[in-house]
C-alpha positions as CSV (number, residue, x, y, z in Angstrom):
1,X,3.9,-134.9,82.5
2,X,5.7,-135.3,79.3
3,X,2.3,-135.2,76.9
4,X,0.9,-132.0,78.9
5,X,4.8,-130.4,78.8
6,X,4.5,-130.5,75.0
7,X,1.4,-129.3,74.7
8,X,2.3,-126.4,77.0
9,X,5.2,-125.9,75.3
10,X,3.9,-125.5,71.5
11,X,0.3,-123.6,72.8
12,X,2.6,-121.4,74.9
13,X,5.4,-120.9,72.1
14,X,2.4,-120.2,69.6
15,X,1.0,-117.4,71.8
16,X,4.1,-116.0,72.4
17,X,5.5,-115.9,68.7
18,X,1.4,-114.2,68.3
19,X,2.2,-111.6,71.3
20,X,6.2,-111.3,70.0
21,X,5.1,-110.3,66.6
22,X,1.9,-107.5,67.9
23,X,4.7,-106.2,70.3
24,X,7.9,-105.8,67.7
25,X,4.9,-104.2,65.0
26,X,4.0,-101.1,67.8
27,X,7.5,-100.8,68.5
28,X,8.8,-100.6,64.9
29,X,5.9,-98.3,64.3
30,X,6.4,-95.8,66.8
31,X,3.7,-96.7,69.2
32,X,5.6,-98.5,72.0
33,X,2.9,-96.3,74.5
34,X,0.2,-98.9,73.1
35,X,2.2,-102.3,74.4
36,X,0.3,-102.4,77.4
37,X,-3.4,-102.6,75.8
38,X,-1.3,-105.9,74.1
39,X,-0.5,-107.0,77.4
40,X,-4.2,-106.7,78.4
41,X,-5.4,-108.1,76.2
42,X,-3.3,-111.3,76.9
43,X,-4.2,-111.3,80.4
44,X,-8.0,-111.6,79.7
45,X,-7.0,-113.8,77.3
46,X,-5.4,-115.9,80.2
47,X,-8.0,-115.3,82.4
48,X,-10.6,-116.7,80.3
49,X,-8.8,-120.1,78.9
50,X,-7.8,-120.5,82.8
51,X,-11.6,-120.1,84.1
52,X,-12.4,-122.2,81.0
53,X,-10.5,-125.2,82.8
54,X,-12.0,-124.5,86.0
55,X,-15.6,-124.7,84.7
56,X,-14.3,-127.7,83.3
57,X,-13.5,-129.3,86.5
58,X,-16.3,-128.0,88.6
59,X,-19.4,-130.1,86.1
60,X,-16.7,-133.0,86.5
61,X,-17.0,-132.3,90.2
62,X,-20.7,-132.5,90.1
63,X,-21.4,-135.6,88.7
64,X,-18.6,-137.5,90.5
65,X,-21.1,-139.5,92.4
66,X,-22.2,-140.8,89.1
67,X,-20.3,-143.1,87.6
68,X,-22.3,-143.1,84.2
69,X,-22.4,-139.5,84.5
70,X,-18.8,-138.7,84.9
71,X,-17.8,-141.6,82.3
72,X,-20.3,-139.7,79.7
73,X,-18.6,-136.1,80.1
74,X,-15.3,-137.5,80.2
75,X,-15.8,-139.7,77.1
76,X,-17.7,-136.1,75.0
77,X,-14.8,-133.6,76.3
78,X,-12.1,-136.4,75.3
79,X,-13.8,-136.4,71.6
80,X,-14.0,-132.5,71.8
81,X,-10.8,-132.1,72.9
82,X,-9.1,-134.2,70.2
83,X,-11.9,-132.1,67.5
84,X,-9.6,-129.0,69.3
85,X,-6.5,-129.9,69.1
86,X,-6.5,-131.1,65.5
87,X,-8.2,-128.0,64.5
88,X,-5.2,-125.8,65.7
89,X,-2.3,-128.2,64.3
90,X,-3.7,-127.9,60.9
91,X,-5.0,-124.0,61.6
92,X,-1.4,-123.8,62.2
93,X,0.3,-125.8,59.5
94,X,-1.5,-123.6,57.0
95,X,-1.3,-120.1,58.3
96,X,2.6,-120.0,59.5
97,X,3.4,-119.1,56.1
98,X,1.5,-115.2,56.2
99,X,0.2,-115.3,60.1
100,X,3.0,-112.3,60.5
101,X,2.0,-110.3,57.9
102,X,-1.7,-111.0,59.1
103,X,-1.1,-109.6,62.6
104,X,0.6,-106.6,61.5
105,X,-1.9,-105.7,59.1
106,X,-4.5,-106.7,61.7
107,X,-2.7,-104.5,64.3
108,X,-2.2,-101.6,61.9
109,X,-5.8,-101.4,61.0
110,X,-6.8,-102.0,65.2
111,X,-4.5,-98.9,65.4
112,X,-6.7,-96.9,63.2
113,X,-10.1,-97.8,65.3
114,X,-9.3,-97.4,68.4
115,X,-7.9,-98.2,72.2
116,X,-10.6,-101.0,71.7
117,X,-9.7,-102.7,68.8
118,X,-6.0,-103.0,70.2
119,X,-7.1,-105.0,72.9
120,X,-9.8,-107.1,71.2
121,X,-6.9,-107.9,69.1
122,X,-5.0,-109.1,71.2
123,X,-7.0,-111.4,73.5
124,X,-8.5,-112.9,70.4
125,X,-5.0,-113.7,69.4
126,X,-4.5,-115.6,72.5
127,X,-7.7,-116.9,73.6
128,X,-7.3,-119.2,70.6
129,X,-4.2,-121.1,72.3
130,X,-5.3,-120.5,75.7
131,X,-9.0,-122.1,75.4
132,X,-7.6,-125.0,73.3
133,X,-5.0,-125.7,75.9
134,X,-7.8,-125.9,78.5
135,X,-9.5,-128.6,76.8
136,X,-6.6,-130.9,75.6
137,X,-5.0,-130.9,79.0
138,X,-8.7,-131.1,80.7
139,X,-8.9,-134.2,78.5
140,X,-5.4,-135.9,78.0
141,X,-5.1,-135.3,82.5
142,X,-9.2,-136.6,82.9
143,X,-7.7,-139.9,84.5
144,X,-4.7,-138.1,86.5
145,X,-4.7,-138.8,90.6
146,X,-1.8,-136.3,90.6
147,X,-1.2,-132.9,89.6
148,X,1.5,-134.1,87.6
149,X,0.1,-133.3,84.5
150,X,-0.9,-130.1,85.7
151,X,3.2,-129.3,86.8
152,X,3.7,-130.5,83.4
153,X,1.5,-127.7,81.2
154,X,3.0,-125.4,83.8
155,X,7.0,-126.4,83.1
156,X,5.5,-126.1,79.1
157,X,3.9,-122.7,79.4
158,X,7.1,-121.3,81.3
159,X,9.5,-122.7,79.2
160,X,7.8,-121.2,75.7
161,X,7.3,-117.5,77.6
162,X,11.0,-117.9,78.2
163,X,11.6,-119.1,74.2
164,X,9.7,-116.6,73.2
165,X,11.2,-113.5,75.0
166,X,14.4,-114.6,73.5
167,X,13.0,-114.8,70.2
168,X,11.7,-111.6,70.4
169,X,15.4,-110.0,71.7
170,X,17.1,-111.8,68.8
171,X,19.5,-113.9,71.5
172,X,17.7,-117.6,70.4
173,X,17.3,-118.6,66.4
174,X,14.5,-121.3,66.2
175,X,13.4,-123.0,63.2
176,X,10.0,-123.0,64.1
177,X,8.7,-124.6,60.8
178,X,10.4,-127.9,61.8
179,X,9.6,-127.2,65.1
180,X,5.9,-126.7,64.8
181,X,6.1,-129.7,62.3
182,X,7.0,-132.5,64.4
183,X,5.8,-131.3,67.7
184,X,2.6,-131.6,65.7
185,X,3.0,-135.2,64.4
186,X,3.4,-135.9,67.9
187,X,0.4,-134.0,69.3
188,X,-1.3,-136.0,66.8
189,X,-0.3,-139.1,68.4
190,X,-1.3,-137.5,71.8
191,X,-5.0,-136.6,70.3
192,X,-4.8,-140.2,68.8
193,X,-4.7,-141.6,72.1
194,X,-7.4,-139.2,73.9
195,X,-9.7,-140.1,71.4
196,X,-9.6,-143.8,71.7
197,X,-10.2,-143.4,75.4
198,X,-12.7,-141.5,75.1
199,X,-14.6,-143.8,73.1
200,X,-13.5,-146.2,76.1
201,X,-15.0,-144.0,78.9
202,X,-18.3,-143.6,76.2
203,X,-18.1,-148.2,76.7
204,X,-17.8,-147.6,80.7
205,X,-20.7,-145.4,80.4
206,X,-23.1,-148.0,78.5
207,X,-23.8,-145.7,75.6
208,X,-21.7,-147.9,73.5
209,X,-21.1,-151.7,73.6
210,X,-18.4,-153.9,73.8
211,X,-16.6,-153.1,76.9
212,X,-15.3,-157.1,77.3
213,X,-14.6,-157.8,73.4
214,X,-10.9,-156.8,73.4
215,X,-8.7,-156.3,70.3
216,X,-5.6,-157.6,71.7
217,X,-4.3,-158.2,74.9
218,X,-0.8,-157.6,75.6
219,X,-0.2,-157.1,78.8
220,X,2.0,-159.8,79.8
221,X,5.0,-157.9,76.8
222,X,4.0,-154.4,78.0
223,X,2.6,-154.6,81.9
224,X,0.3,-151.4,82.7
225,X,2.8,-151.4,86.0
226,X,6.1,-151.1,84.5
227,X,7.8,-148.3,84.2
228,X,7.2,-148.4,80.1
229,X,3.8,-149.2,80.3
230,X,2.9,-146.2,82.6
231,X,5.1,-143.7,80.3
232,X,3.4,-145.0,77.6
233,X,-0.2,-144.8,79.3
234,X,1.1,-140.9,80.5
235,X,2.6,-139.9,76.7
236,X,0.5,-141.5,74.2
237,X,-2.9,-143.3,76.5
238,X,-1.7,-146.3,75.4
239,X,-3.4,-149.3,76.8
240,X,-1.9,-153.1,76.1
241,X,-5.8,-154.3,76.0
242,X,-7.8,-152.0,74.0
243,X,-11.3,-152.9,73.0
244,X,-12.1,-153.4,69.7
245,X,-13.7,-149.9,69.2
246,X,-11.2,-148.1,71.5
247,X,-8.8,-149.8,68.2
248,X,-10.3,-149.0,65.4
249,X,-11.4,-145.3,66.6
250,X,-7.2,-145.2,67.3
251,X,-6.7,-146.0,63.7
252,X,-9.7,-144.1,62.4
253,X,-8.0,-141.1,63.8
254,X,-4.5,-141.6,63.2
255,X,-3.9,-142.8,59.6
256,X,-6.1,-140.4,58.0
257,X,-5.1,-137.2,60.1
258,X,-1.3,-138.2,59.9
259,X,-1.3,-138.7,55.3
260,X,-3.3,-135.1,55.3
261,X,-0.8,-133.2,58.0
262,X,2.4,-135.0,55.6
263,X,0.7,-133.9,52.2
264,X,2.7,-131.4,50.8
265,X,0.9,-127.9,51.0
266,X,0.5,-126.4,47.9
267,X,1.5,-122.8,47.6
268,X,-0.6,-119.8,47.3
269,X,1.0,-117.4,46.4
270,X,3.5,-117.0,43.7
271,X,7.1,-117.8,43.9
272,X,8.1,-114.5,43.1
273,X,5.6,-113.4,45.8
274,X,7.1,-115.5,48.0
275,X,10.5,-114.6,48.1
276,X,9.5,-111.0,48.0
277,X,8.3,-111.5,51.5
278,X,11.0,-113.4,52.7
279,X,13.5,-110.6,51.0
280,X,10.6,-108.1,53.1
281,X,10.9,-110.6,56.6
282,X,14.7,-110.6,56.0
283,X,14.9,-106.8,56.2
């Protein structure tokens, strides 16, 4: 519940921030009539990241009498997932510096084409968090006999709607750039995990060997039945008796991925840009 809660959480609190900032920009600019071709836009956007998951589950349905078959998808959607996932951390590393000013010259110029445009804008604005959120909770929930992790995106989503309406009034300060920062190191230890396993369900399904040549085994200092070990399995896929590959595709992942998300960004713009905006944000 915790992994999916986060990832509800930041996906939701993204969209909302995205939706927070279209809305105040018609507001501001006289065009408060125009809010609900924002708001359809988001449903469709909803709409289509929520039949996105269901497709998901219905080919998993299919090929449930297939062992290999189900082991294959799993695996491929686990790798795609992670592909995702890492995709929108970075995406969103890199563009929380200017995606206001982006949206509002975006909606401005949506204004100018048409009824349309508005609600294109929007949806496109939102499918991005919506579809990724399918996959990475299709993925990180693939082994789930509960709909705990399910309850878990659910709590996430609600809670960042509720952040973000109270960002949007002014009652709640955040500061997202820390936020978004470390909620993404530890997405990235999420996506670290999902990956390995998939490479796992890929060893269950034959495509790739070495399903009995085990890195490690240390299951007798961290059980798979103890209450650790099955937080640990639920947060992070972490399994006390990985196989070789399922190891080295965790480290594969993680080390690289985590030195380029800590490298400083270098800045593009200059500094007397910069604080123009903020003195421009600020007002």
């Amino acid at each position: 519940m915790l992994a999916n809660y986060l990832i509800g959480l930041r996906e939701g609190l993204e969209a909302s921030l995205v939706v927070s900032i279209l809305a105040t920009f018609l507001v501001k600019s006289g065009h408060r009539d125009r809010l609900k071709l924002v708001w359809i836009g988001v449903g469709a956007a909803v709409a289509v990241a929520v039949s996105g998951w269901a497709l998901l589950q219905f080919i998993t349905s299919l090929t449930a009498k297939s062992f290999t078959t189900q082991e294959t998808i799993g695996g491929v959607m686990s790798i795609v997932a992670v592909g995702f996932v890492t995709w929108m951390i970075f995406w969103m590393r890199k563009a929380s510096r200017s995606i206001a000013r982006e949206l509002r010259d975006r909606m401005g110029q949506a204004l100018e084409i048409g009824t349309r445009a508005v609600v294109l804008l929007a949806f496109l604005a939102v499918f991005r968090e919506g579809i990724e959120t399918a996959f990475i909770v299709y993925a990180s929930a693939a082994t789930a006999t509960t709909a705990t992790p399910f309850i878990g995106v659910l709590l996430g989503l609600a809670t960042s709607v509720v952040l973000g309406v109270l960002i949007y009034r002014g009652a709640v300060r955040i500061n997202l750039a820390v936020f978004f920062k470390w909620t993404g190191a530890i997405l990235i230890l999420v996506a670290a995990g999902i990956f390995a396993y998939g490479f796992h369900d890929l060893q269950e399904a034959n495509i790739l060997p070495g399903l009995d040549n085990l890195a490690f085994d240390i299951s007798h200092v961290i059980p798979p039945d103890s209450w650790y070990g099955v937080l640990l399995k639920g947060i992070f896929n972490f399994n006390p008796a990985p196989t070789v590959i399922e190891a080295v595709a965790w480290l594969a992942y993680l080390v690289p991925v985590l030195v380029l998300y800590f490298r400083p960004l270098k800045p593009t713009t200059p500094p007397s840009a910069v604080a123009a905006e903020a003195r421009t944000e600020a007002a």
